[in-house]
N, C-alpha and C positions, 0 to 999 in steps of 0.2 A: 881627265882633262878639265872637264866641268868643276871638278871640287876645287883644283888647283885655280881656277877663275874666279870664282866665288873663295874662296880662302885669300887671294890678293885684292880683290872687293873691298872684305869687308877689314883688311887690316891696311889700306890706302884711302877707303872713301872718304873717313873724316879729313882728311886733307884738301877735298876738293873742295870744302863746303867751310874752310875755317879763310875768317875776314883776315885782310892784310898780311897773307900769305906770299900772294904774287909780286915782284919787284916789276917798278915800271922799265919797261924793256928801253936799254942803249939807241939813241938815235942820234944818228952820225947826219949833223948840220950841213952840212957841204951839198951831198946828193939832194937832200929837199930843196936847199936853197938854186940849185941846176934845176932842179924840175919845175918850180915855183916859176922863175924866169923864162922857160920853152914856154909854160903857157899861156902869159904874157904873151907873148909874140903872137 
């Protein structure tokens, strides 16, 4: 079990670690603009 951990380590780690990899995540306007206004109030 160990090895199978270490064997997906070290054939994924360079991914966590490579720039402009991640996409900026979908943010759906409507909900923020609802909660911006409650706090308002």
């Amino acid at each position: 079990m160990i090895h199978q951990w270490k064997r997906a380590l070290l054939e994924g780690a360079s991914g966590v670690f490579e720039r402009g990899s991640r996409k900026k995540p979908v943010i759906d306007e409507e909900p923020v603009r609802e909660l911006h206004a409650k706090i308002g109030d």
